[in-house]
C-alpha positions in Angstrom: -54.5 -36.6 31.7 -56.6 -39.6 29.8 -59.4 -38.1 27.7 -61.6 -40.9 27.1 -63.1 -40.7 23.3 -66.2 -42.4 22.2 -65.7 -44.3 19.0 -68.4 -42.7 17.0 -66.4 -39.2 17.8 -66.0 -37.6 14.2 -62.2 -37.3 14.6 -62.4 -40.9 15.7 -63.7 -41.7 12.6 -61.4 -39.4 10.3 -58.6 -40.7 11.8 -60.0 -44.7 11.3 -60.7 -43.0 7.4 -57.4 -41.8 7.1 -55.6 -44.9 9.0 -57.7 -48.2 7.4 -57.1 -48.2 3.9 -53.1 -48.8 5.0 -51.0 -51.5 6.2 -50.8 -48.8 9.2 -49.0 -51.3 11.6 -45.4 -50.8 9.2 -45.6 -47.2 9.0 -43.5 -45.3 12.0 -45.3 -43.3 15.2 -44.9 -40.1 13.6 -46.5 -41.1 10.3 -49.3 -42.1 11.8 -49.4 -39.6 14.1 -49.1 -37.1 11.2 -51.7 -38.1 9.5 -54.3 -38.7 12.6 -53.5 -35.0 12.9 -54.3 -34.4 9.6 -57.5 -36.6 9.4 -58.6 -34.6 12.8 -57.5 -31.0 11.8 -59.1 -31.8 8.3 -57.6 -29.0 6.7 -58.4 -26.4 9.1 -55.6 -24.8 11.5 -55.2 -24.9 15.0 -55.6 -21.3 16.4 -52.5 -19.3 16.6 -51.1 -18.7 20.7 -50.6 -15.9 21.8 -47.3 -13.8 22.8 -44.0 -13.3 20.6 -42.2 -16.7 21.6 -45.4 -19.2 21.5 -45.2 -21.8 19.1 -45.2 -21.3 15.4 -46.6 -24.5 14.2 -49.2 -26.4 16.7 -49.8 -29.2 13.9 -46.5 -30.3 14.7 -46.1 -29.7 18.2 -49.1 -31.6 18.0 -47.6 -34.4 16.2 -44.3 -34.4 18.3 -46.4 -35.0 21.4 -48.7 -38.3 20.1 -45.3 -39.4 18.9 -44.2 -39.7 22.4 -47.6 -41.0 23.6 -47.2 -43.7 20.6 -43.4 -44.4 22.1 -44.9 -45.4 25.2 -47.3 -48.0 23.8 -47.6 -51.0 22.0 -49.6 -49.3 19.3 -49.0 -51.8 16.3 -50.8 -54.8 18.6 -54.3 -52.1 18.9 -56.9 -52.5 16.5 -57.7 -49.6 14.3 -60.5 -48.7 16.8 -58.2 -48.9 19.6 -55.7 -46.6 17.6 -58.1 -44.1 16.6 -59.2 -43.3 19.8 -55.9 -43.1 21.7 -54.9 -40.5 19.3 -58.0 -38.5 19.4 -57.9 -38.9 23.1 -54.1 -37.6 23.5 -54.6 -35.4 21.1 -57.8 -33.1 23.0 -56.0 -34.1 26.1 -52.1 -32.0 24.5 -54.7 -29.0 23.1 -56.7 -28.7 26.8 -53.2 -27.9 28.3 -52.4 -25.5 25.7 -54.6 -24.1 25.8 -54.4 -23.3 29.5 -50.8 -22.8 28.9 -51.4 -19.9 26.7 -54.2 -18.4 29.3 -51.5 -18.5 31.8 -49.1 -16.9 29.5 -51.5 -14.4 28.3 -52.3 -13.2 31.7 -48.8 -12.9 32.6 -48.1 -11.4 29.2 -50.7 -8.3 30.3 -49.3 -8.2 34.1 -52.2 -9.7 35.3 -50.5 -13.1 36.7 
């Protein structure tokens, strides 16, 4: 699913902070996508999931996922602008289905589903 971001989004702009100041372009996918996660998390954790098996680190899972978003692009030829908003965009886009994932587990979890 695309989430189109606006560019004057807050995380847009954290992640533009957190990117600019850097010759971005020769660091690897999961650097960058480490610290856009970073930059849009800004010290504050994602909500645990729920049930026993569920993930046990989202900031990563996180990560993991715009890595393979990044894989798929040429993301060293986008501006900084461009950049930004991709990984805000794939970013909401990851936490929208997991959430829904863990409403689906949840309800299966109490016997409802």
């Amino acid at each position: 699913m695309a989430v189109t971001v606006w560019a004057g989004d807050a995380r847009v702009v954290a992640v533009r902070a957190a990117l600019e100041p850097f010759a971005w372009q020769s660091f690897t996918a999961e650097l960058v996508c480490r610290r856009a996660v970073a930059a849009m998390d800004a010290g504050q954790g994602l909500p645990r999931p729920r049930g026993p098996l569920n993930r046990t680190n989202p900031q990563a899972e996180c990560v993991d996922a715009l890595v393979e978003i990044l894989n798929g692009y040429r993301w060293r030829s986008l501006t900084i602008d461009g950049l930004s908003r991709l990984l805000v965009g794939a970013a909401q886009a990851w936490r929208h289905e997991q959430a829904w994932f863990d409403i689906r587990l949840g309800l299966l979890l109490d016997g409802i589903g």
